[in-house]
C-alpha positions as CSV (number, residue, x, y, z in Angstrom):
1,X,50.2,16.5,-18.9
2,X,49.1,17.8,-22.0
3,X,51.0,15.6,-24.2
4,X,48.9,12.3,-22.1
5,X,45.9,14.0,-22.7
6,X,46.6,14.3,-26.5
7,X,47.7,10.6,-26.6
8,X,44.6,9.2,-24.7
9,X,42.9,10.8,-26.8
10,X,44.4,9.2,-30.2
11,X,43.7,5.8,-28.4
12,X,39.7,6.7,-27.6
13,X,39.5,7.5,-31.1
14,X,41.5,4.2,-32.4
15,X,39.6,1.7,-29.8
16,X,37.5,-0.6,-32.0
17,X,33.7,0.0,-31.7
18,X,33.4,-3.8,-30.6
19,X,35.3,-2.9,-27.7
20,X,33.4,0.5,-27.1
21,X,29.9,-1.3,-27.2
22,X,30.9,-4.5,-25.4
23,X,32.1,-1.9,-22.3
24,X,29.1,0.1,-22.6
25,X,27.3,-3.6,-22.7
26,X,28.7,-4.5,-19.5
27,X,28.3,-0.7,-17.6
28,X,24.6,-1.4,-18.1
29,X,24.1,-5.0,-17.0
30,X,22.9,-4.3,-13.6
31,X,20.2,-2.2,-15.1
32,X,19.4,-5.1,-17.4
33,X,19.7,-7.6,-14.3
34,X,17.0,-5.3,-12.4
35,X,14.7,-4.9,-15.1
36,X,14.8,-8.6,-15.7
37,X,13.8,-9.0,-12.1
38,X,11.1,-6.2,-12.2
39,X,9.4,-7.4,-15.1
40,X,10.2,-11.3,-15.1
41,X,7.8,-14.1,-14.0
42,X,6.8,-12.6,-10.4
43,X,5.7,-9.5,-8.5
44,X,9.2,-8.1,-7.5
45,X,8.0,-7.1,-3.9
46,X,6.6,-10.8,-3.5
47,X,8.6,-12.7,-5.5
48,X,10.3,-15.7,-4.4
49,X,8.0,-15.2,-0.9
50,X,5.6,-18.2,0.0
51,X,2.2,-18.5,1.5
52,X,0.3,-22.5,2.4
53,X,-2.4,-22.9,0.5
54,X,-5.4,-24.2,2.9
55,X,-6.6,-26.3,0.0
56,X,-3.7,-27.8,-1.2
57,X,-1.5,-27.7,1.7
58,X,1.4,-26.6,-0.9
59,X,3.4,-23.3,-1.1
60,X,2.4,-20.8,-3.2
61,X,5.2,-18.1,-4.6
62,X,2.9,-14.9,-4.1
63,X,4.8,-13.2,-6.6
64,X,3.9,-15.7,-9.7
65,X,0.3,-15.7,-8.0
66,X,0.0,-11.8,-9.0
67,X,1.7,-12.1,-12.4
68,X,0.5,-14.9,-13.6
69,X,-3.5,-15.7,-14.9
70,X,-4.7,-18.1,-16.8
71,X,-8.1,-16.3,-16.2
72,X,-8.0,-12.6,-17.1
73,X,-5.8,-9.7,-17.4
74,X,-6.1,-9.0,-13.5
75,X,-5.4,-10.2,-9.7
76,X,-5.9,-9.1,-6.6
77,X,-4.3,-10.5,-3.5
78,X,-5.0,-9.1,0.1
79,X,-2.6,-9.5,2.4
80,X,-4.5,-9.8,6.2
81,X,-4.0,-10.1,9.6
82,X,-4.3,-13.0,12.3
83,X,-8.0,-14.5,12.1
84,X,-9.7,-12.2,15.0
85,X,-8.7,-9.2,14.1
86,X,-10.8,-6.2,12.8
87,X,-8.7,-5.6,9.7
88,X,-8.8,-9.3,8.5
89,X,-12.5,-9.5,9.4
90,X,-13.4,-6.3,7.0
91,X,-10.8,-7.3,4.4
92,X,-12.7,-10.7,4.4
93,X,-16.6,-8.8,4.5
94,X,-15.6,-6.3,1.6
95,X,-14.3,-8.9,-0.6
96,X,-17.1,-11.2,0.0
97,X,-19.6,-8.0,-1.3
98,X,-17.1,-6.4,-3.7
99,X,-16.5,-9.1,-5.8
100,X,-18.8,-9.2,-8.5
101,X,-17.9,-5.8,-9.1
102,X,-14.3,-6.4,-9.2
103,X,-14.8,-9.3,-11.8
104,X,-16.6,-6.7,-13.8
105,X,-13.0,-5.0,-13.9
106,X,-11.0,-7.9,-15.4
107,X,-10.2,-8.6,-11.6
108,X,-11.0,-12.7,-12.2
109,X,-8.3,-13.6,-10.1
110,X,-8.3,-13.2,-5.9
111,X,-6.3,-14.5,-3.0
112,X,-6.4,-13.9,0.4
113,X,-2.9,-14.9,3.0
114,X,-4.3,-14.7,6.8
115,X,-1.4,-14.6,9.3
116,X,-3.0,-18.1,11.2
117,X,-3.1,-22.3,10.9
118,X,-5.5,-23.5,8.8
119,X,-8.2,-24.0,10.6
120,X,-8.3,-20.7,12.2
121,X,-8.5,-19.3,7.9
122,X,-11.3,-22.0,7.7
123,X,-13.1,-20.9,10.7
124,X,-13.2,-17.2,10.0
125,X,-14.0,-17.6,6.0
126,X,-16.7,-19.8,7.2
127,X,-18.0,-17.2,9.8
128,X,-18.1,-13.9,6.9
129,X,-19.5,-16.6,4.3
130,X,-16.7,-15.8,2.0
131,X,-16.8,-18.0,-1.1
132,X,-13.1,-19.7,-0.9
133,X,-11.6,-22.5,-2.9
134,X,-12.0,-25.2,-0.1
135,X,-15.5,-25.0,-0.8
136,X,-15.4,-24.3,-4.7
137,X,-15.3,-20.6,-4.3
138,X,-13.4,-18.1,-6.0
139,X,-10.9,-16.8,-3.6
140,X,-7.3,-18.9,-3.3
141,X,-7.4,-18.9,1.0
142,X,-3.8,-19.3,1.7
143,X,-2.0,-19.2,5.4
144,X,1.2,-17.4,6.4
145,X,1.3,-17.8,10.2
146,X,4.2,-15.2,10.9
147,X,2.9,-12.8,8.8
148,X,6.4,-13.3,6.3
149,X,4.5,-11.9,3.7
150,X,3.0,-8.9,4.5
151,X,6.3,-7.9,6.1
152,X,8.1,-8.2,2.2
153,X,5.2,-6.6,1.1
154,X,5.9,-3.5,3.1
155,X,2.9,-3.4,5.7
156,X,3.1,-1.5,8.7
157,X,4.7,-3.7,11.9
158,X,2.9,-1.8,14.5
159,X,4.2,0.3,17.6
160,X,7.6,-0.8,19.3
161,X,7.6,-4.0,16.9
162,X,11.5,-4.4,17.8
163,X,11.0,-4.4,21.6
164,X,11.0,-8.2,22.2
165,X,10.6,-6.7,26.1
166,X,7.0,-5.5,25.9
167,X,4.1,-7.6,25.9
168,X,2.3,-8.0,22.9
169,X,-0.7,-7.3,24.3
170,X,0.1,-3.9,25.5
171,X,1.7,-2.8,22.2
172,X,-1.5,-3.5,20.6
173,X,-3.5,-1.3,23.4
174,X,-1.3,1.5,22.4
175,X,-2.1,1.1,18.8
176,X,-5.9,1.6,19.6
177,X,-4.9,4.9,21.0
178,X,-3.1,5.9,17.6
179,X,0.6,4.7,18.6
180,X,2.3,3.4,15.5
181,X,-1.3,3.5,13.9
182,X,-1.6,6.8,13.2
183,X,-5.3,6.0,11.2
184,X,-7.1,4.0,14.4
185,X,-8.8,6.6,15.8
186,X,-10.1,8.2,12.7
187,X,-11.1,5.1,11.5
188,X,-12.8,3.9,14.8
189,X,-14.6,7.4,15.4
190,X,-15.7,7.8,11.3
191,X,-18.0,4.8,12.5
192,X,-19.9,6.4,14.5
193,X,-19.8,10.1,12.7
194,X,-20.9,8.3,9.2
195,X,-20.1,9.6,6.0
196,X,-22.9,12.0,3.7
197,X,-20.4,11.9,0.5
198,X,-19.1,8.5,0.1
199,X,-21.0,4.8,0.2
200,X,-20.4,1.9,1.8
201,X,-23.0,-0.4,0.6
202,X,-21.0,-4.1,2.2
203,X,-21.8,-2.8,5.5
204,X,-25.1,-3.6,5.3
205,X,-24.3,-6.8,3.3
206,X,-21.8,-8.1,6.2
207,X,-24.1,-6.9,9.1
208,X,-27.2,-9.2,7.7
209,X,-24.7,-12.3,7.5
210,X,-24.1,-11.9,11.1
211,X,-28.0,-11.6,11.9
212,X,-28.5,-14.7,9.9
213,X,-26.0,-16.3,11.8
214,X,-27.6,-15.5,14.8
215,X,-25.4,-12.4,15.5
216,X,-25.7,-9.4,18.0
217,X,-26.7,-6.4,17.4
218,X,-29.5,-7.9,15.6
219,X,-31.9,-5.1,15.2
220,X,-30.2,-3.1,12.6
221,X,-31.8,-4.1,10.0
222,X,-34.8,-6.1,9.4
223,X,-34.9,-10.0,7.1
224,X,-37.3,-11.5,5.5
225,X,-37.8,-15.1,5.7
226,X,-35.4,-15.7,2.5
227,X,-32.4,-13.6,4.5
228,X,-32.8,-10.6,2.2
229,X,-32.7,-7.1,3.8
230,X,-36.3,-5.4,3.5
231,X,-35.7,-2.8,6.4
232,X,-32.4,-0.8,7.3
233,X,-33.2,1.2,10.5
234,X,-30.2,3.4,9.6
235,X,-31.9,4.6,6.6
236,X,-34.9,5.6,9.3
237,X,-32.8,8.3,11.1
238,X,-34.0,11.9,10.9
239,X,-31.9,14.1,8.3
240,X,-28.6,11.9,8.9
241,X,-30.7,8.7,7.2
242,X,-30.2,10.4,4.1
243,X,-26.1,9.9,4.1
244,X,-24.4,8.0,2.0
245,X,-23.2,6.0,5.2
246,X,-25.0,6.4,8.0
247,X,-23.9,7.4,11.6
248,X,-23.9,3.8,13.8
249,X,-23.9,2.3,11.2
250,X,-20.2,0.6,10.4
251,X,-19.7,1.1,14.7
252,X,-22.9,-1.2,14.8
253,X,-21.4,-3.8,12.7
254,X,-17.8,-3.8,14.3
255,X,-19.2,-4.5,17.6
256,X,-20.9,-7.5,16.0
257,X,-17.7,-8.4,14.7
258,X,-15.9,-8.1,17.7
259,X,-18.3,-9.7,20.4
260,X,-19.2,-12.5,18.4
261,X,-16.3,-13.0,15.7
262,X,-13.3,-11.8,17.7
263,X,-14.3,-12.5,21.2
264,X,-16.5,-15.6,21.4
265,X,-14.3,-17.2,18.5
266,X,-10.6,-16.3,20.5
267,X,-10.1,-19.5,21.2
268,X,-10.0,-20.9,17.5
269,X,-8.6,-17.6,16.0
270,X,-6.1,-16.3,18.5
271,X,-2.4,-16.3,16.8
272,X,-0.5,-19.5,18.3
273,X,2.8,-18.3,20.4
274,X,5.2,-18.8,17.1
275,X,3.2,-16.0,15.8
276,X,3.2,-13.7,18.6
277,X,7.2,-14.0,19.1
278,X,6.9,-12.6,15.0
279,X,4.9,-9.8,15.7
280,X,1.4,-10.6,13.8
281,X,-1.2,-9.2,16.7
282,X,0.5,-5.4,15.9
283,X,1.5,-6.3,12.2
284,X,-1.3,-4.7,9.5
285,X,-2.9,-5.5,6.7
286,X,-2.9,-4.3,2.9
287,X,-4.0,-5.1,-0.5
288,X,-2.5,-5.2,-4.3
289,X,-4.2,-5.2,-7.5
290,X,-1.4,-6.6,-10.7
291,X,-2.5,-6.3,-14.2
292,X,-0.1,-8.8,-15.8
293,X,-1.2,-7.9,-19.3
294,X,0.7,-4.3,-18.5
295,X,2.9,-6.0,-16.2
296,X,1.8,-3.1,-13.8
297,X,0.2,-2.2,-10.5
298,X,-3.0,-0.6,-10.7
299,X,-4.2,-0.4,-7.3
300,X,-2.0,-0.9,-3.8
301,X,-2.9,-0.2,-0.3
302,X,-1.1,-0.5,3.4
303,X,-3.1,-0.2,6.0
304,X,-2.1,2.9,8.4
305,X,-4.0,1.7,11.3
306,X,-6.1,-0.8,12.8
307,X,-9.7,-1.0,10.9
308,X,-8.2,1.5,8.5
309,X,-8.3,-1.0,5.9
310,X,-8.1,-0.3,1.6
311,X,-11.5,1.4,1.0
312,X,-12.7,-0.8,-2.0
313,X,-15.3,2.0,-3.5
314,X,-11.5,3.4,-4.4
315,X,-10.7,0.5,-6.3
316,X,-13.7,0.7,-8.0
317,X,-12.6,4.4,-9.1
318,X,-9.1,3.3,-10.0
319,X,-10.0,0.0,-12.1
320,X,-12.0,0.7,-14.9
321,X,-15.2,-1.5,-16.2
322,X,-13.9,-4.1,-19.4
């Protein structure tokens, strides 16, 4: 035994070095292979996975969409819900407010994928006034009506989202009560309870789109004649008035979201029976933000629960002003 050792040894020490580093070449190659793939042309959670733009009608390969702009150093793509639902209404009414300020961030880059056909994406874009590229805005609107997407991108599935048993329907009532969602009911009741510490200024901003379109509740704040807020009757509330986000305030505007977004628009923005076999009335939302000049996530968000969506004031915290 110790006479092998004593020749393997002689032949370690008389292997050419060409051999040596063309075996240590090939015991690294899958970590070569994986960082190629990390840090290649696309998003590695995302890449090679397709969304329709509204637009264009083409496929767009998500994953180039992040890394790749022409633009800036910086991209942010949401990843929503079917039309009517709370998550992809707010994701829709935050972006639509937020915007400006992300741009000031090197963010000149934004897409949105809505789990819905085309004209439900049109329809609810239309009904927030967010500025998309069908009508020469800035966000790419794209469509992914299974929710493909969101599912590679890691987003939460819901309660019971294998039990092809259960009706829909009733897995999503058991999400409002928390069940796969652990965040709904914090979310729901922190819009009633308010917040003293931290702002929320596009509540106000998405609440007085819905009064100019004719909205209800329509006597939270007060227009003028041009549109533009001159009263908030939040702000008028003794002591709690003073918050940084006012009790009522976000409750107010979600029940003008759902009675005359969700509700009176089920119809148009209901998910089509394809999408409810794939699970998009429990699947949830999320967000990324990719700087490709870092090749680098700087921001990422899953929503934990039904109107739980990424709180944007955080974004601006993580992403600096350029």
């Amino acid at each position: 035994l110790a006479c092998s050792k004593l020749v393997s040894i002689i032949r370690i020490k008389q292997t050419p070095p060409s051999y040596i580093i063309i075996m240590r070449s090939l015991l690294l190659l899958p970590a070569l292979l994986a960082s190629t793939l990390q840090g290649g042309n696309a998003f590695a959670p995302l890449a090679g996975v397709s969304a329709t733009s509204v637009k264009s009608n083409e496929n767009v390969d998500l994953g180039n969409f992040l890394k790749t702009n022409d633009g800036g150093d910086k991209t942010m793509l949401v990843l929503g819900t079917y039309a009517a639902d709370f998550n992809a209404v707010e994701y829709a009414q935050r972006l639509r407010y937020y915007m400006p300020e992300l741009q000031k961030r090197g963010i000149s880059k934004f897409g949105i994928v809505l789990n819905c056909e085309a004209d439900a994406a049109l329809k609810l874009v239309d009904l927030v006034d967010l500025p998309c590229d069908t009508s020469d805005g800035e966000v790419t609107l794209m469509i992914d009506p299974t929710g493909q997407a969101g599912r590679q991108f890691g987003v939460g599935t819901g309660w019971r989202s294998d039990d092809e048993e259960m009706s829909p329907y009733l897995k999503l009532f058991g999400m409002l009560f928390g069940l796969g969602a652990w965040a709904t009911l914090p979310a729901v009741i922190g819009g009633y309870i308010g917040n003293p510490f931290t702002a929320q200024p596009w509540i106000e901003d998405a609440m007085a789109v819905g009064i100019r379109k004719k909205r209800w509740p329509d006597n939270g704040l007060e227009l003028n004649d041009s549109g533009d807020v001159v009263v908030n009757k939040f702000q008028e509330l003794p002591v709690v008035g003073e918050w940084k986000r006012r009790p009522l305030e976000l409750a107010t505007l979600r029940l003008q979201n759902m009675i005359d977004i969700s509700i009176k628009n089920w119809k148009e923005l209901a998910p089509k029976d394809d999408a409810l076999k794939a699970g998009v009335l429990t699947q949830l939302g999320g967000c990324v933000v990719f700087d490709s000049t870092k090749d680098a996530v700087v921001f990422e968000w899953k929503d934990p629960g039904i109107c739980a969506v990424a709180n944007f004031e955080n974004i601006l915290e993580k992403v600096p002003v350029v």
